[in-house]
N, C-alpha and C positions, 0 to 999 in steps of 0.2 A: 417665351419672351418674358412672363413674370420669372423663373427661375434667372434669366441671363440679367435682368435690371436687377434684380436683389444682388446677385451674387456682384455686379460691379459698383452699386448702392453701397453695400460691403466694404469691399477691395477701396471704394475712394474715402470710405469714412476710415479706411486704417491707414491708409497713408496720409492724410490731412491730419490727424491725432498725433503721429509718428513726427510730421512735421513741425506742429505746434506743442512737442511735448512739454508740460509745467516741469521748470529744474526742481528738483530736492530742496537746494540748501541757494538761497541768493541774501547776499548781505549787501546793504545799502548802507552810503556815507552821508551823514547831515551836518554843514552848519547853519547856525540860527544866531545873527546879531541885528538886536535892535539898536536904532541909530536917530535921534530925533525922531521926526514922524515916519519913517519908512523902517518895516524889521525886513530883512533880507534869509533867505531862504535858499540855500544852496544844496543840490541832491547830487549823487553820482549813480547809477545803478547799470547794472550789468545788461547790455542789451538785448542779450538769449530769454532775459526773463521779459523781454517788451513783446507780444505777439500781436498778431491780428494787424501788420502794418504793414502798409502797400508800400516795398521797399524798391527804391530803385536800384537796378541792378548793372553791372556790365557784362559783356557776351561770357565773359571768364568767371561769372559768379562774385568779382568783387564788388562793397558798395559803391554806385556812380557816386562820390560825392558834390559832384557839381551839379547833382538835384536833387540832395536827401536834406535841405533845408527844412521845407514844408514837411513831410513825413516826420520830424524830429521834432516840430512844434505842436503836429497831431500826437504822436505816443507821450511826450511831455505832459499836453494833457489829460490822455485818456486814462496813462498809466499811474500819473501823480499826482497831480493838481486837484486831480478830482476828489480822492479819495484822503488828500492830507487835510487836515482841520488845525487851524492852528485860533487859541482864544486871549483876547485881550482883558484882563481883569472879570475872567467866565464869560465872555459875550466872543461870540463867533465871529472873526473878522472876515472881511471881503473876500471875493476873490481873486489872487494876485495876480501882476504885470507880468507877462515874461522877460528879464530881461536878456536871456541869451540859451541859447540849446546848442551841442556841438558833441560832434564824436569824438575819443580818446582813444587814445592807445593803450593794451593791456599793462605795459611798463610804466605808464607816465604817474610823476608820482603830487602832482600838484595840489592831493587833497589832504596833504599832509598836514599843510594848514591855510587858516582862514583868506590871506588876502593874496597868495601863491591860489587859491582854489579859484577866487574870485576872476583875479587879472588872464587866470589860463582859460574863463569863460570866456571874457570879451577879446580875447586874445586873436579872434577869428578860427576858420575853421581847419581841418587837415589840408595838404597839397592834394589837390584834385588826381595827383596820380599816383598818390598813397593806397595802396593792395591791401582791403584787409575788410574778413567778413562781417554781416550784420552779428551773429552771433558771438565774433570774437569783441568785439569794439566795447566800448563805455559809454553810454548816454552821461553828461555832466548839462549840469540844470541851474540857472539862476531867475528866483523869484522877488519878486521884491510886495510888500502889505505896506497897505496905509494903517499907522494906528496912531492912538491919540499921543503918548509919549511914551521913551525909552524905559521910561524908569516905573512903567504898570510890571503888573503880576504878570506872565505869559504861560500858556498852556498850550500841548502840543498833542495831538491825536495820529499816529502814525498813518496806521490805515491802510497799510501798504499789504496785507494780505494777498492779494491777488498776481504777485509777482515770484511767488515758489512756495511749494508744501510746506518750506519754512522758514521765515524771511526774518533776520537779524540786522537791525537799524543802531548803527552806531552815530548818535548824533552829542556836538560840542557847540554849547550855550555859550555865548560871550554877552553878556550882559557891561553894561557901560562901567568905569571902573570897576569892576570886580573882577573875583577871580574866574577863569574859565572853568565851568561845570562838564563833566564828562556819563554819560548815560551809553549803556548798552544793553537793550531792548528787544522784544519782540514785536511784530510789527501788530498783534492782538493787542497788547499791554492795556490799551485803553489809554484815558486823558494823566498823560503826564505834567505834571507842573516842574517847569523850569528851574523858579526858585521858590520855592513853598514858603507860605507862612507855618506858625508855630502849630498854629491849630489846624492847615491842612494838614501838617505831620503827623501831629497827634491821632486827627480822625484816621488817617491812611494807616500806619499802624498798629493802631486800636481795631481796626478792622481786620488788619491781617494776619494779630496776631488769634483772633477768635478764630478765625475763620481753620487757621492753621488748626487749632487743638481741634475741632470738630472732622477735619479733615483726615488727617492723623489717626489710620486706625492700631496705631501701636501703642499712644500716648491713649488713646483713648481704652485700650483694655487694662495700658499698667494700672491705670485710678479703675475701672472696674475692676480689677483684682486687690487693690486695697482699701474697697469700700466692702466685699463681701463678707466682711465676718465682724467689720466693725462700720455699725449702724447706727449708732448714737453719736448724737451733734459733737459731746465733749471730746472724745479720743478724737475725729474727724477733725475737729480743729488742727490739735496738734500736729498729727499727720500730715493735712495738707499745708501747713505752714511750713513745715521740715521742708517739704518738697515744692513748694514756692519759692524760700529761700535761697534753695541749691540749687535751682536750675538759674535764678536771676544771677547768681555769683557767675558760674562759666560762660551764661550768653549776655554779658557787660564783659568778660575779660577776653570772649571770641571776636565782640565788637571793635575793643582795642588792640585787635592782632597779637594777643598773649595764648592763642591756640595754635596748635602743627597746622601750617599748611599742606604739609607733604599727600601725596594722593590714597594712601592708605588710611588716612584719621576716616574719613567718612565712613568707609565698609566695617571699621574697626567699632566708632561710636553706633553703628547699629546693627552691629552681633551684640556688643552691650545691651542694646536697649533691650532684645530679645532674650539678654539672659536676666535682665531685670525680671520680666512680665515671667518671664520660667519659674524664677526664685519666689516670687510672689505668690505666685500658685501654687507652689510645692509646701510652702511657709501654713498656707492656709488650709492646703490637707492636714499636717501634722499638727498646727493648732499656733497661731497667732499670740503673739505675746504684744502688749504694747509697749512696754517696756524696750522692745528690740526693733518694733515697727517704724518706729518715726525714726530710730537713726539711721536703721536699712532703707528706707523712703529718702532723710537727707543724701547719703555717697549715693544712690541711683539717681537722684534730683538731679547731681550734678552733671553722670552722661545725659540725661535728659536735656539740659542745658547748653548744651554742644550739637546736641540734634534740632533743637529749636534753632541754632545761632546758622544753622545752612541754608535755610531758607531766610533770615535776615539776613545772611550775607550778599546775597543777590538783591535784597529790596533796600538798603541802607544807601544806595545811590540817590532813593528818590528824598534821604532826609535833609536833604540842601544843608544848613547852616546848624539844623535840629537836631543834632547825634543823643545829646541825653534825653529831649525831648521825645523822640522816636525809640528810643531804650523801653523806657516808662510806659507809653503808651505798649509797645506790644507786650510789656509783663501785664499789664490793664487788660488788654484784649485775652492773651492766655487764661489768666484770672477768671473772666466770663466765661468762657468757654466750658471752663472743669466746675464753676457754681453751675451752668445748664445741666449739664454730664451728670455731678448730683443731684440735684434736684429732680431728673428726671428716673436716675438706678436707686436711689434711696428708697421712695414710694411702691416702685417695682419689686424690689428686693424685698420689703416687708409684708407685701401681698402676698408673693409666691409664700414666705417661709413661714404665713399663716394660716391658707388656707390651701396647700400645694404640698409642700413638701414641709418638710419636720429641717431645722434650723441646721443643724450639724449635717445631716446629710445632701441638703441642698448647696452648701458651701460645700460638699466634696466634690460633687460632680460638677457644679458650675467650673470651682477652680480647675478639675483636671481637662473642663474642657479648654480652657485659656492655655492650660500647660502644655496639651497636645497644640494647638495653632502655635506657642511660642516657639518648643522643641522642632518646630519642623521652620522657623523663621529663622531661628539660631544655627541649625544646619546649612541652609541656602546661603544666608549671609557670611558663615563661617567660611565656606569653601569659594567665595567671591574676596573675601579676604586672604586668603591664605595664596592666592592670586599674584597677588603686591609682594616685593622681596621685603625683607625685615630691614630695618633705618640702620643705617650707618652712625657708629656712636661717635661720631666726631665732636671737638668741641663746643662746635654750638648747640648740636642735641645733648652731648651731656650739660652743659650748662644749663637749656632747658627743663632738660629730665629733672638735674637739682632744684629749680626754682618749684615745677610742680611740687617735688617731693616735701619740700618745705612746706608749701600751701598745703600739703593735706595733711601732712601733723600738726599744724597749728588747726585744721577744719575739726581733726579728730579729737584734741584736747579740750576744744570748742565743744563737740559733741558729749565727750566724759565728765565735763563739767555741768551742761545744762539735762545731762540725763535723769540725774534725781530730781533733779527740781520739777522734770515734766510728770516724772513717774507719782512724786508727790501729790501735784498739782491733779491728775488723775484721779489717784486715790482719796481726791478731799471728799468726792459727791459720796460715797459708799461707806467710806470710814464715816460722815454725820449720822448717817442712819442706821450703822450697825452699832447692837449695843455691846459692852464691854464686857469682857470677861471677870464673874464677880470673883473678887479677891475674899479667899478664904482657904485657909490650912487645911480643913478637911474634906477638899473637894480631890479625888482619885487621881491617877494618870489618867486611865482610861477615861473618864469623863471629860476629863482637858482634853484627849484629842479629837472625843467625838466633836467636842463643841466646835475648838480647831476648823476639824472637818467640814464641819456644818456652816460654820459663817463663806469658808472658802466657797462651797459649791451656792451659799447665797450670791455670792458676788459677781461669781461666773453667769449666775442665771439673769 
C-alpha cells in the first residue's frame, strides 16, 4: 500500500506540474497616466501565465464566460495588484480600485494605445458564447491610485516575476502635457522612475557605470595588463587618461546613434576587445614602451567605448530628459571603478615583485597568463563573429565607413601631435636628477657610450 500511495503521490504531482507549467517567456503591456488625483493603471497579460485559478469551464473545455467574472477579479489580484508597487514622490501609494477585468482575444488589438486600451476595458465583457481557452485568452486590467497630484515624481516597481522564467514589461508613461515616455523592462529591474530628476540620473548612472567596470571581466584584465609593467603614479596618469578619453569619445557618439547598428558590430567590438587584452600582454612580454603605450591604450580606448555604450544602450531609457547628464555620470561611475581596480593591483603588484618574484620575470608570466585567457576569448568570439555575413557596402555604409575614417585621422594626427609632448612630459621626473654629460674634448668614444649606457639602464631601473 506504501509503494501504490507513493507511486500515485508521484503520477499526481507530475500531472498537476505538467498542468501548471510556468511559460518561458511572457511579456506584459502597461500604461500609466496620471490625471488630477487618480493615476490609472492599465495591464494586459497573457492568461497561460495566471495559474492557480478556479476557472470556470464548459462540458467542451471552453471558458464559461457567464461566470469568469469573480475568477478574473481573484487572478487580477493575486497575480498583479499584489506584486505591482507603484510610489508617489518615494512614498508607496495605496492600494488600487479595480476598475474593470475582462477577457480578450488573441487578435484584439486595443493596447495599442492609451484610451482604445481603456474604453476596450469598460467596453464590457466577450459574448457569452465566444469558444475560446483560459490559456489562449488575455487578461486586460484597469486600476485606478489615489495620489496627491498629477504633476509629483512617480515611480514604478514592476514585480511581476512570478508570471514566466522571464517576463518582459513594456510599459508607456503619459505624464500630463508631456511627451509620452517609452520603457522596456524586466520585470526584476527594480524601482523605475517614470521621469527622473537630474540627480536621480546622475545617482542611477553613476552607479551603473562602476558597477559595469567591476563587472566586466575583460575591461577589468585590459587595465590589469597595463598596469603590470608600469607602477609608478606619472606614466599611469597618462595611460589612464588616453584610455579615459577614448572610450568617452565612442560611448557619447554610440549615445547619439553615430555607431553600426547592424547585428554584427557587437560580436565584432568584442573580438576587439580580446584582441586588445592579447596585444597588451604580448607588448609586456617583449617590453613595454611608453612612449607607444598611451597611444596603443588611446585606439583600444576607443573599441572599449563601444563595449561600454551596449550596455548604456539598454539603460539610457531610464534617462528621462538627462541624456548628457546620464553620459557624465556613467564616465564618473567608470572612472571609480578603474581608481578601485588600481588601487587595489598597484599595492599587490608591488608586493609580489618585491618579495615574490624578481620584476621582469613576474610581468612575464603574469602577462602570458592574461595572454592565454585573451587568445582563447579571441578565438570563441572570432568564430561567433564570423557567423554574421559581411555588411553590404551600400551607400549608407559607405558614407559611414567615410565619416568614421575621417574621425580617426583627424584622432590619429591628434595622437602624433600630443605624443612628444607626453613623452617629454615623462621624461621631465628622470631627466632632473640625472646628471649631464660633462662637456670635454678629451673624453673617448668608448667612455661616452659607457656613460650613454649607464644613465639608460639608470632610467630603466
Amino acid at each position: 500500500m506504501l509503494i501504490a500511495l507513493s507511486a500515485a503521490s508521484i503520477l499526481g504531482w507530475a500531472i498537476g506540474s505538467k498542468a501548471h507549467e510556468v511559460p518561458d517567456q511572457v511579456t506584459v503591456l502597461t500604461f500609466l497616466k496620471p490625471e488630477g488625483k487618480t493615476l490609472t493603471l492599465l495591464v494586459r497579460a497573457p492568461m497561460k501565465s495566471l495559474r492557480d485559478v478556479d476557472v470556470p469551464l464548459k462540458a467542451n473545455g471552453f471558458l464559461d464566460l457567464s461566470r469568469v467574472d469573480a475568477p478574473l477579479e481573484h487572478a487580477a489580484q493575486l497575480w498583479i495588484s499584489d506584486f505591482v508597487e507603484l510610489y508617489e514622490n518615494d512614498a508607496r501609494l495605496a492600494k488600487p480600485r479595480l476598475l474593470g477585468a475582462r477577457v480578450s482575444l488573441p487578435s484584439d488589438r486595443s493596447f495599442a494605445e492609451y484610451d482604445q486600451a481603456l474604453a476596450h476595458i469598460g467596453s464590457g465583457p466577450l459574448p457569452a458564447d465566444t469558444e475560446i481557452y483560459w490559456e489562449q485568452g488575455l487578461l486586460d486590467v484597469a486600476y485606478e491610485y489615489p495620489i496627491a497630484s498629477d504633476g509629483s515624481s512617480f515611480a514604478i516597481r514592476p514585480g511581476l516575476t512570478r508570471l514566466g522564467l522571464q517576463v518582459n514589461v513594456s510599459m508607456r508613461f503619459l505624464p500630463p502635457g508631456g511627451a509620452e515616455r517609452a520603457f522596456d523592462v524586466h520585470a526584476d529591474v527594480g524601482v523605475v522612475h517614470l521621469d527622473p530628476s537630474w540627480r536621480q540620473a546622475f545617482g542611477l548612472f553613476a552607479w551603473q557605470g562602476f558597477l559595469h567596470i567591476l563587472d566586466g571581466i575583460d575591461h577589468l584584465l585590459f587595465l590589469f595588463a597595463l598596469v603590470i609593467p608600469f607602477r609608478r603614479l606619472k606614466p599611469l596618469v597618462g595611460i589612464v587618461t588616453a584610455f579615459t578619453v577614448a572610450h568617452s569619445i565612442t560611448l557619447i557618439a554610440s549615445a547619439y546613434g553615430l555607431a553600426p547598428d547592424a547585428l554584427w558590430f557587437p560580436p565584432l567590438i568584442e573580438t576587439l576587445i580580446a584582441v586588445s587584452i592579447l596585444y597588451m600582454a604580448l607588448e609586456n612580454i617583449v617590453g613595454a614602451r611608453f612612449e607607444q603605450r598611451w597611444a596603443v591604450t588611446f585606439a583600444f580606448g576607443l573599441v572599449h567605448g563601444f563595449g561600454f555604450s551596449f550596455l548604456l544602450s539598454e539603460r539610457l531609457q531610464f534617462a528621462g530628459s538627462h541624456l548628457v547628464t546620464s553620459l557624465l555620470a556613467f564616465n564618473i561611475g567608470v572612472e571609480l571603478g578603474q581608481l578601485l581596480v588600481l588601487i587595489v593591483a598597484l599595492p599587490a603588484l608591488g608586493f609580489l615583485f618585491r618579495h615574490i618574484v624578481e620584476k621582469r620575470i613576474g610581468t612575464i608570466i603574469l602577462s602570458a597568463l592574461v595572454a592565454h585567457t585573451a587568445w582563447h576569448w579571441m578565438v570563441d568570439r572570432g568564430g561567433q563573429l564570423s557567423q554574421y555575413p559581411w555588411p553590404k557596402m551600400d551607400a549608407i555604409a559607405l558614407s559611414a565607413a567615410l565619416w568614421w575614417a575621417m574621425a580617426a585621422v583627424a584622432l590619429a594626427g591628434l595622437i602624433w601631435l600630443l605624443s612628444g609632448f607626453i613623452a617629454r612630459w615623462e621624461r621631465t621626473g628622470l631627466d632632473a636628477s640625472e646628471p649631464s654629460l660633462p662637456h670635454t674634448p678629451l673624453l673617448s668614444k668608448r667612455c661616452a657610450s659607457r656613460w650613454n649606457m649607464g644613465r639608460a639602464r639608470r632610467k630603466a631601473i
